[in-house]
C-alpha positions as CSV (number, residue, x, y, z in Angstrom):
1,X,-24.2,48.8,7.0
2,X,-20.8,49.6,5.6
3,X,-19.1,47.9,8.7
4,X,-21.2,45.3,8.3
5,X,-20.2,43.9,5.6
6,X,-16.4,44.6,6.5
7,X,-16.9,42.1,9.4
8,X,-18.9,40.0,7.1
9,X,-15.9,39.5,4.3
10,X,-13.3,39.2,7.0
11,X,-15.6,36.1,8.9
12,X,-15.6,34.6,5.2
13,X,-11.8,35.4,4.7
14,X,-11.1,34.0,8.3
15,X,-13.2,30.9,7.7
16,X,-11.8,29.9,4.0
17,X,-8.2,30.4,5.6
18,X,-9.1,27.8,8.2
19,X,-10.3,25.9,5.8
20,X,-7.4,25.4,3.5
21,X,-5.4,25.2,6.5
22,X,-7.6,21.9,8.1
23,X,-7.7,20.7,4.4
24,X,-4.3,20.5,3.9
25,X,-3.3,19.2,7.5
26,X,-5.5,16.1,6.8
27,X,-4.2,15.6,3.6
28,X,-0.9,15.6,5.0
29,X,-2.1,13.1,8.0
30,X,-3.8,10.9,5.1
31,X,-0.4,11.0,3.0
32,X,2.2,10.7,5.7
33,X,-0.2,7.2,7.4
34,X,0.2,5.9,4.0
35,X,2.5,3.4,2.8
36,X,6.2,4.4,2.1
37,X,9.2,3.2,1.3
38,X,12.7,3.1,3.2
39,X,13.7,5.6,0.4
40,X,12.4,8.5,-0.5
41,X,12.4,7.6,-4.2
42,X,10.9,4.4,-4.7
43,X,9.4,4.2,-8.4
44,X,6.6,2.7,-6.6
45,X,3.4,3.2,-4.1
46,X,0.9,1.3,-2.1
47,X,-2.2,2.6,-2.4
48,X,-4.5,-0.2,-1.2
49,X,-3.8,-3.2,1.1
50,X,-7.1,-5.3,1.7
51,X,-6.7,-9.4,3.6
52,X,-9.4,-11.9,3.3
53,X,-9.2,-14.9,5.6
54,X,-9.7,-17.9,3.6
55,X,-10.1,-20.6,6.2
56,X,-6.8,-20.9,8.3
57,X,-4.9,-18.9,5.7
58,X,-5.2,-15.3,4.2
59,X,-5.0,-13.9,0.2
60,X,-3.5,-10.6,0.6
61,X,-3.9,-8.0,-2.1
62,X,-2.0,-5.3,-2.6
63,X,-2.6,-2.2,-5.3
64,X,0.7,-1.4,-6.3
65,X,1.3,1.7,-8.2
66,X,4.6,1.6,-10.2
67,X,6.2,4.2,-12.0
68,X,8.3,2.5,-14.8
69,X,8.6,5.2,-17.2
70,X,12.5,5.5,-16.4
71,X,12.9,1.5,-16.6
72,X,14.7,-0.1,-19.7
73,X,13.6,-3.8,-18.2
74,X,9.7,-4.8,-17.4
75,X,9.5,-5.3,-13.5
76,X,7.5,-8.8,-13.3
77,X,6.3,-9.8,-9.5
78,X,7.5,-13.0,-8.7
79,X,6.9,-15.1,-5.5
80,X,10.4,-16.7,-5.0
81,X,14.0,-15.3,-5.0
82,X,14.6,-12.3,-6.8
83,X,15.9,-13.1,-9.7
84,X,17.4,-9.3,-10.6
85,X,16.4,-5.6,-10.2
86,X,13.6,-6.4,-12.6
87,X,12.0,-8.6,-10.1
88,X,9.3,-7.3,-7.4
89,X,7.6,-9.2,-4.5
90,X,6.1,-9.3,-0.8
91,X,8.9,-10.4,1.9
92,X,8.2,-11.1,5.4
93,X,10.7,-9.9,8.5
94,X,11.9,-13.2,8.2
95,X,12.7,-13.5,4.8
96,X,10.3,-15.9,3.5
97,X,8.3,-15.0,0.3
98,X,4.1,-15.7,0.2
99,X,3.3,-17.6,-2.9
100,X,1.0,-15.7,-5.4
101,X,-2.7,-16.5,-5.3
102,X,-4.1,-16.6,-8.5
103,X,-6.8,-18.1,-10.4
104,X,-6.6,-20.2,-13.6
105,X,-5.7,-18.3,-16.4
106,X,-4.5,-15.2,-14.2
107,X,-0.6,-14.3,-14.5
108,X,1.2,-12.7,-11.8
109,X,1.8,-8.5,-13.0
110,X,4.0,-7.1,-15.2
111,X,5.2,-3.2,-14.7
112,X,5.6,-2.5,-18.6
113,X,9.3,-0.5,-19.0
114,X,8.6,3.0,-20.0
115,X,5.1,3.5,-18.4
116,X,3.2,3.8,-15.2
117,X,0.7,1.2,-14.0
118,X,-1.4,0.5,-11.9
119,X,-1.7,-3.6,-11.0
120,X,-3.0,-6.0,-7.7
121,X,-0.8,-8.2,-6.9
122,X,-2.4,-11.1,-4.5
123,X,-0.4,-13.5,-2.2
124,X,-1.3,-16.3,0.2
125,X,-0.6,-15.5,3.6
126,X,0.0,-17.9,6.6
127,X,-0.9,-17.2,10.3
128,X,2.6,-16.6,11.1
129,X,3.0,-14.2,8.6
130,X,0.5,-12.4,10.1
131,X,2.9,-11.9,13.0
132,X,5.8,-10.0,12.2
133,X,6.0,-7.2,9.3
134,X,5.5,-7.6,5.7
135,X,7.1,-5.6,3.0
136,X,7.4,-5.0,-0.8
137,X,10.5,-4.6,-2.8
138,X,11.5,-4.0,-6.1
139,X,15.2,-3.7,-6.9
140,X,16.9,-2.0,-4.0
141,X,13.8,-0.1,-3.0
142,X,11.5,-1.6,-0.2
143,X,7.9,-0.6,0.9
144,X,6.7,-1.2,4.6
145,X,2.8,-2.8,4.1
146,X,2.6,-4.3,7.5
147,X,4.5,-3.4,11.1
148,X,5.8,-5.7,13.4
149,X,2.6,-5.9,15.6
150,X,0.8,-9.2,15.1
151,X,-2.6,-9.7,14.2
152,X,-4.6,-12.5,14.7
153,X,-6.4,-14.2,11.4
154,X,-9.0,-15.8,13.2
155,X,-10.4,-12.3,14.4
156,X,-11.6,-12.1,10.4
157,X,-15.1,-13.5,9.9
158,X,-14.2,-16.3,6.8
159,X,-14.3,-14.9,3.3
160,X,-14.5,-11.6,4.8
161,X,-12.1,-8.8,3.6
162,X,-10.6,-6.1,5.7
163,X,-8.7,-3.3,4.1
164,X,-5.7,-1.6,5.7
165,X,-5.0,2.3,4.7
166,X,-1.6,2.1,6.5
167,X,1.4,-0.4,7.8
168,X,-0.2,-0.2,11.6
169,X,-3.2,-2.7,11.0
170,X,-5.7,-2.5,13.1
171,X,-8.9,-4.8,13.2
């Protein structure tokens, strides 16, 4: 009886080591498919990247999490040139920057100096956007949201919304 339950606690031991072990693995495999920056120590993460096609164009939304609590300026997300360090928005491999998409009455985001938010920022996207990759920057630091490989709008059903958990979209 004795040496049965020896085996028994080592089969548990065995099995909650193996456990851990897969747990953590696909943690890491979640973390290291997720967004992330050119450097290490960007102040801010991706943590949600959904497209809805909206006709022959697309409203991109991205959940940004930005760490401001070291910042002395608010960080506002513009859709034009950057106008500073305190300035964040989407570019596209070629340089050209989506317009926001908003609503009336809605205001692009503002990353508050001293704290850490978390805000959607939602941009219109043409076809050829679609094509090349898309990133988003904030002072000197820059995100990767989507690779080079193109993906074709018109494969989304209209006003449907497909969300991305990594830059290698897939549909």
């Amino acid at each position: 009886m004795c040496a049965v339950l020896k085996l028994l606690k080592r089969i548990e031991v065995r099995l909650l080591l193996l456990l851990v072990i897969v747990g953590l693995a696909l943690l890491a495999y979640k973390r290291w498919g997720r967004f992330h920056g050119e450097a290490s120590d960007a102040p801010f993460e991706i943590t949600k990247v959904e497209l809805q096609r909206d006709h022959g164009f697309g409203v991109l939304s991205l959940t940004i999490d930005y760490d401001n609590r070291d910042g002395t300026e608010d960080v506002t997300a513009v859709s034009g040139p950057a106008e500073g360090p305190a300035t964040a928005r989407l570019v596209t491999a070629s340089g050209r920057v989506p317009s926001h998409f908003f609503l009336g009455g809605e205001f692009p985001p503002v990353f508050k100096a001293g704290e850490r938010t978390t805000e959607t920022v939602r941009y219109w996207i043409e076809r050829s956007d679609l094509e090349h990759a898309l990133y988003f920057e904030s002072g000197p630091d820059r995100v990767i949201v989507k690779n080079d490989a193109p993906i074709a709008l018109d494969e989304i059903e209209n006003q449907k919304t497909v969300t991305f958990d990594s830059p290698e979209w897939k549909l």
